[in-house]
Structure formats: C-alpha cells, structure tokens
TIVEX-71381 format. One record per residue: x, y, z of N, C-alpha, C in turn. Coordinates in steps of 0.1 Angstrom, whole numbers, padded with zeros to 4 digits, always signed. Atoms other than C-alpha are relative to their C-alpha. Layout:
BEGIN
XYZXYZXYZ/...
% end
This chain:
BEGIN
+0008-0012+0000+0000+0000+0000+0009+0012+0000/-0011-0010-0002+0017+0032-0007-0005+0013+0013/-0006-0011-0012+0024+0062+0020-0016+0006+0001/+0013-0006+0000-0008+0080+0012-0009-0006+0005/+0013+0004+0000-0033+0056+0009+0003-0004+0016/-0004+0003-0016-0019+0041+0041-0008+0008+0010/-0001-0013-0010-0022+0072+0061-0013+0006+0002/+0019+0000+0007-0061+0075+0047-0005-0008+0007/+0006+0013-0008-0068+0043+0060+0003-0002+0017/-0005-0010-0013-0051+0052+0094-0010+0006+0009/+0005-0015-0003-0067+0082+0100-0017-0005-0002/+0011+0002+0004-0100+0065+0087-0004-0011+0014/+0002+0011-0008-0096+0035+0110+0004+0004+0015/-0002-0004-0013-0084+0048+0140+0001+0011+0006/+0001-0014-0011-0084+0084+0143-0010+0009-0001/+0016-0009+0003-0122+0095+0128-0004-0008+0015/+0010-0001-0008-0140+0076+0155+0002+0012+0015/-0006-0008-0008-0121+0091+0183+0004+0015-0001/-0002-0016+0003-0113+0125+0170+0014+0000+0002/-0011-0003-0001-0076+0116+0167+0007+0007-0015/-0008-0004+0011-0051+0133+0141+0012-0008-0001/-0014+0005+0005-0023+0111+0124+0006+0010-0013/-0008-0001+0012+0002+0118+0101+0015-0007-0003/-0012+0012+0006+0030+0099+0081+0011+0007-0003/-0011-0010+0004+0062+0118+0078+0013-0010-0004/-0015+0006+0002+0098+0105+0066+0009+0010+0009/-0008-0004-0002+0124+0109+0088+0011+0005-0004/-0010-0001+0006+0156+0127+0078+0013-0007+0005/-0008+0007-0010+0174+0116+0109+0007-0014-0002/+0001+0010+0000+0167+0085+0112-0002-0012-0007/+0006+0007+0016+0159+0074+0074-0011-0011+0003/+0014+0007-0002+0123+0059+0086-0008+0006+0000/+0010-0007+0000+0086+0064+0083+0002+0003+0013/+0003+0002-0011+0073+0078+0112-0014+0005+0004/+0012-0004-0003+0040+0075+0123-0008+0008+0011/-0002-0008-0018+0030+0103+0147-0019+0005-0002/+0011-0005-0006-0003+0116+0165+0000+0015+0010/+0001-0012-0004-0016+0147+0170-0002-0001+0015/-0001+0003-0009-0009+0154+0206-0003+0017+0011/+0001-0011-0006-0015+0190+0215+0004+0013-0019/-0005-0004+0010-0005+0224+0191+0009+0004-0008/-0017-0002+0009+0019+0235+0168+0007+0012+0007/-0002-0006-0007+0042+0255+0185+0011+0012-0009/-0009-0013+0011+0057+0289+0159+0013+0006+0008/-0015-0003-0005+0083+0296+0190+0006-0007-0001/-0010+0008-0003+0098+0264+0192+0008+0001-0011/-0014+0001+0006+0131+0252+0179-0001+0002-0017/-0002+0001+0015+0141+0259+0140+0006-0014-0006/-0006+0011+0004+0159+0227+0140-0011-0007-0013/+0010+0010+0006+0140+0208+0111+0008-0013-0002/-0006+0015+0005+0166+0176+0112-0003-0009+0011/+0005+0013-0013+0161+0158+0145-0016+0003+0002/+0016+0001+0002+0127+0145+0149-0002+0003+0008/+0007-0007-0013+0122+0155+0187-0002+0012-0005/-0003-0014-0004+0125+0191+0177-0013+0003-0011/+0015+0001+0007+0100+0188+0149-0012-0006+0003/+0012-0001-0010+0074+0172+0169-0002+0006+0009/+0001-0011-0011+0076+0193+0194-0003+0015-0007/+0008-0013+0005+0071+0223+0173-0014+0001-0009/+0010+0003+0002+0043+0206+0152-0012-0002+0009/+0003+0007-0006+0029+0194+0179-0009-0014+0000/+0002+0014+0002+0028+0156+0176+0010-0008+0008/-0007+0007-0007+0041+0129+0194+0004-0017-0007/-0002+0005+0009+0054+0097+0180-0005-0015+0000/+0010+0014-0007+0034+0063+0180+0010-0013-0009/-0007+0011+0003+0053+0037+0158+0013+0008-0012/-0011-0005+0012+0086+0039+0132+0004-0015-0008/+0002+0011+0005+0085+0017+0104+0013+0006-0010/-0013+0000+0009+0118+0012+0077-0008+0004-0014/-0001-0003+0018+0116+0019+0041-0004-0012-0005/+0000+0013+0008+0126-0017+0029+0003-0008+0014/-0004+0013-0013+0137-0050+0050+0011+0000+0001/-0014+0005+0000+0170-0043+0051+0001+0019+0010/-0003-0012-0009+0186-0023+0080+0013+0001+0007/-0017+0000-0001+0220-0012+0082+0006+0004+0016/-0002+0001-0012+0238-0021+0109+0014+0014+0001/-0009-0014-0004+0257+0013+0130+0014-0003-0001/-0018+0003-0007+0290-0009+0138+0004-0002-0011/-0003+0005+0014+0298-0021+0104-0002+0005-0014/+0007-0002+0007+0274-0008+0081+0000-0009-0013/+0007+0009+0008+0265-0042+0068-0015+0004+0003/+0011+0002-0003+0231-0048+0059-0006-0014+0006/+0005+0015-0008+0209-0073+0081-0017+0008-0009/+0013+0002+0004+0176-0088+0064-0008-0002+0012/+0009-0001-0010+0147-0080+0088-0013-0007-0004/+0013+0009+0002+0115-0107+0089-0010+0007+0002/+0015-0008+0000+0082-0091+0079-0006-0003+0011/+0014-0001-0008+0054-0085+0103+0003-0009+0013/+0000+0013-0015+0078-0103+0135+0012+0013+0004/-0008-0004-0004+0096-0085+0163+0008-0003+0004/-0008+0012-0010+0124-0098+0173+0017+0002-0002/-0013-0006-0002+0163-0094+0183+0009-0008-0014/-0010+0007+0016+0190-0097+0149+0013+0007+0011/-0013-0004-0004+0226-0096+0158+0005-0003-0014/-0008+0003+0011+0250-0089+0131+0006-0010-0003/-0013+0014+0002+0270-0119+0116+0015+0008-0002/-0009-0001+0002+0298-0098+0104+0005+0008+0012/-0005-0003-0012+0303-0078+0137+0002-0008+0011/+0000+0010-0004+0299-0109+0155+0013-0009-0002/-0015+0007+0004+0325-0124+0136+0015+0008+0004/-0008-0009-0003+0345-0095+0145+0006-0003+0014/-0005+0003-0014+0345-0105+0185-0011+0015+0006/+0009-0006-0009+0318-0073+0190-0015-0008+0002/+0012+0005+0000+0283-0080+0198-0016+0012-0003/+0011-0005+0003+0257-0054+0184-0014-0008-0007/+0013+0008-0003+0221-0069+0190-0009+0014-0001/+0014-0012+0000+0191-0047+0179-0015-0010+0002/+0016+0005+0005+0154-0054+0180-0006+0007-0005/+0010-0006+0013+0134-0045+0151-0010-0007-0002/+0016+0008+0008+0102-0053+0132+0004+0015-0014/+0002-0011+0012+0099-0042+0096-0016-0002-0004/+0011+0000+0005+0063-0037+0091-0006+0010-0016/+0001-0004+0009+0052-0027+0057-0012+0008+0000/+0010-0006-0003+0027-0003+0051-0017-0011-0004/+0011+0010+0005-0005-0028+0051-0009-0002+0011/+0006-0002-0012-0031-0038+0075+0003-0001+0009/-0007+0006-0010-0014-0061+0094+0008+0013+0009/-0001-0010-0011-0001-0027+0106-0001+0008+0009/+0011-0007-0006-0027-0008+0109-0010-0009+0014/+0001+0008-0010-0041-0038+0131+0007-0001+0012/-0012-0001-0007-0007-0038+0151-0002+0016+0009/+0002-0017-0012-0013+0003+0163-0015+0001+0004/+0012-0004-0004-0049-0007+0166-0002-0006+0011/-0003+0005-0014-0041-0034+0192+0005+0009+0014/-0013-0010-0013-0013-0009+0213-0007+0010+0002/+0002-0017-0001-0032+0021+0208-0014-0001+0013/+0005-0002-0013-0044+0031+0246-0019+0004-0002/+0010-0005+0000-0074+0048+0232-0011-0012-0006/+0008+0011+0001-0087+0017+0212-0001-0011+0006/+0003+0013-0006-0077-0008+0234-0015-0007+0005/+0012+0007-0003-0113-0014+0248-0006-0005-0010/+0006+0005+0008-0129-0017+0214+0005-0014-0002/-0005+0008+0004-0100-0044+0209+0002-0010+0008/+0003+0012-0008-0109-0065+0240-0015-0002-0001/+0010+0004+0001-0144-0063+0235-0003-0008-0012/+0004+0006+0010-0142-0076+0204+0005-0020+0003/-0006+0017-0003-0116-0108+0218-0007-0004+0007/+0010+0009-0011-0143-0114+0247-0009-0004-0007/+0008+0004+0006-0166-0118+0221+0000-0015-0008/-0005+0011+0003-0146-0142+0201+0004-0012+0010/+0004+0010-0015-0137-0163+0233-0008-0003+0002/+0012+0008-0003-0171-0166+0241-0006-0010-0009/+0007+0012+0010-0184-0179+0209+0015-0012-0003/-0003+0004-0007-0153-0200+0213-0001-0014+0010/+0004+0011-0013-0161-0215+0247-0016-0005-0008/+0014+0002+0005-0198-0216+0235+0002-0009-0010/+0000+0008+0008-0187-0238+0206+0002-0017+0008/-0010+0016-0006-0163-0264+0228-0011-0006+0005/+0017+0006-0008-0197-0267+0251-0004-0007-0005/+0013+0004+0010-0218-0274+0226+0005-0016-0005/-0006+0011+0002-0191-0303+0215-0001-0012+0010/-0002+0007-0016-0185-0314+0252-0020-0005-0002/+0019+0003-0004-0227-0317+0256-0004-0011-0013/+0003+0009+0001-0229-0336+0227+0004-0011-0004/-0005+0011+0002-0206-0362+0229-0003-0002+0014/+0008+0007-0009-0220-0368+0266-0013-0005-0004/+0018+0004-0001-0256-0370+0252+0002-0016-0013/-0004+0006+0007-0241-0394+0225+0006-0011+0007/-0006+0009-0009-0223-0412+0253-0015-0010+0009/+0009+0004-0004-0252-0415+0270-0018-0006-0004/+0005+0008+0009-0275-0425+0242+0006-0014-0001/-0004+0010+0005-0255-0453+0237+0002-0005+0012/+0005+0007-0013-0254-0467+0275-0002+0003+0005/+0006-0008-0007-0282-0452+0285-0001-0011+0011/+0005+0008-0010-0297-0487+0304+0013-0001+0005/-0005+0001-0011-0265-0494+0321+0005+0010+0010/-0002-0008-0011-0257-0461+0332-0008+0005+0007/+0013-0004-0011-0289-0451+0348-0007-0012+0009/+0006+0013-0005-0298-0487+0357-0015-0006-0004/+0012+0000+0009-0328-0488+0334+0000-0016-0005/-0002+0016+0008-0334-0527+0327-0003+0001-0014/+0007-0004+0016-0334-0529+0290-0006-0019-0002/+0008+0014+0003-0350-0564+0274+0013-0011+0000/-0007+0015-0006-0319-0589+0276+0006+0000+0013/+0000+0004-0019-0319-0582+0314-0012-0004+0004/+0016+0011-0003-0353-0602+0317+0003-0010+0011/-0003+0014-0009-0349-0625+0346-0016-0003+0012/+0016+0004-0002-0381-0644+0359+0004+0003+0018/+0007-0008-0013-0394-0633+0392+0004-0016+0009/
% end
C-alpha cells in the first residue's frame, strides 16, 4: 500500500472515530517512516531545528506512535553491513559480520510494511482503542467457549444414548430375569 493511501486508511480507521489526528512523515534523521499523532498544538516559537525528529514534533505538535523502515534491510551502525529484517515479526537480529568480528551489536526490530497487518498492530497498542479491541476478543472467546460446550454436551448425550440402560440402571429387554 503506498504512504498516502496508508495514512487514509489510518486516519479512517483509527483516528475518525475518536477525534484523533495522524500523520506519516519521513524521517531525515533517522531514514524511517514515522508515524505520529496529533498530541496538542503546533508551537511557531519552538526550535528551528528541522533535522532531529524530537524538535520537529515538538514544534508541530505531535508525538510519536510507531517507526517503520523503508525496505527489509537495516544497516547495521557498527559495520554498516546490511541485516535482512523478517516481515510482520519482532524480534532481536545480531549482526553476523560484527559478530564475527569479536563485537556484539544486538538490535530489536520489526519491519512492518505499510498494510493492514499494521494498521491492526497500532490498533491493538493504541491506549485509546484498546477497549474496542478487548471487546471484540471477549466476544470471540465466548463464541469459542460456546462452541467447545456445545461439542463437550454432545458427545456426553451421545455417550449416554448409547449406554443409556447401564448407566442409569434402566433394565433394557436382555436383562429379563423371571421373578
């Protein structure tokens, strides 16, 4: 999905019902998206700096909610080899060639691409939706549990169709015994 449409869908999905403001900017800093939320106003005294991102959210007034890469590949500071980063998983990469060196630079990343699975991902974390996003799992859980039940009940009544006379003690006709 490209930058725009993304940021559409965003803004549609998470920040109309609430009354929040997003927007998608490229870092210069940092060479990443970065996805920030309106957080108060824009501030015309603050700093002129336009290269570090603190100094431009802070004069925009936004604050910063996730930061996603470009591509899957993220150059490592000690070396500057590149390490391949696994879509839509977070999780610690250590360099091979600084490694091999005798240092140990260990990052944790996630490269999330711009797609739902992302937009799902800030809709999970995000403080303001979290309720919608447990009401909806209690929902699923129940129906769920409500299924297994339904299993469990009728393989007892199936159980107990099939030895009903011995387990209730019901004589059935080849327990006939003369008086």
């Amino acid at each position: 999905m490209r930058p725009e449409t993304f940021i559409d869908v965003l803004q549609r999905r998470l920040g109309d019902p609430i009354g929040i403001s997003y927007r998608l900017r490229q870092s210069p800093m940092r060479k990443t998206w970065c996805i920030e939320q309106r957080v108060g106003n824009a501030n015309p005294d603050g700093p002129e700096d336009r290269y570090h991102d603190d100094a431009i959210r802070a004069a925009d007034g936004y604050s910063l909610v996730a930061e996603t890469y470009p591509s899957s590949k993220f150059k490592c500071p000690g070396c500057g080899f590149f390490i391949e980063l696994a879509p839509l998983k977070f999780k610690e990469y250590q360099c091979s060639y600084c490694y091999s060196r005798g240092e140990k630079n260990l990052f944790f990343l996630a490269y999330y691409p711009f797609c739902d699975k992302l937009i799902e991902h800030l809709e999970r974390t995000s403080p303001k939706r979290n309720h919608v996003w447990m009401e909806e799992q209690r929902v699923k859980n129940a129906q769920v549990r409500a299924s297994r039940q339904r299993a469990k009940m009728n393989d007892i009544e199936a159980i107990l169709k099939e030895h009903a006379g011995g387990v209730v003690g019901v004589a059935s006709t080849t327990d006939v015994r003369p008086w």
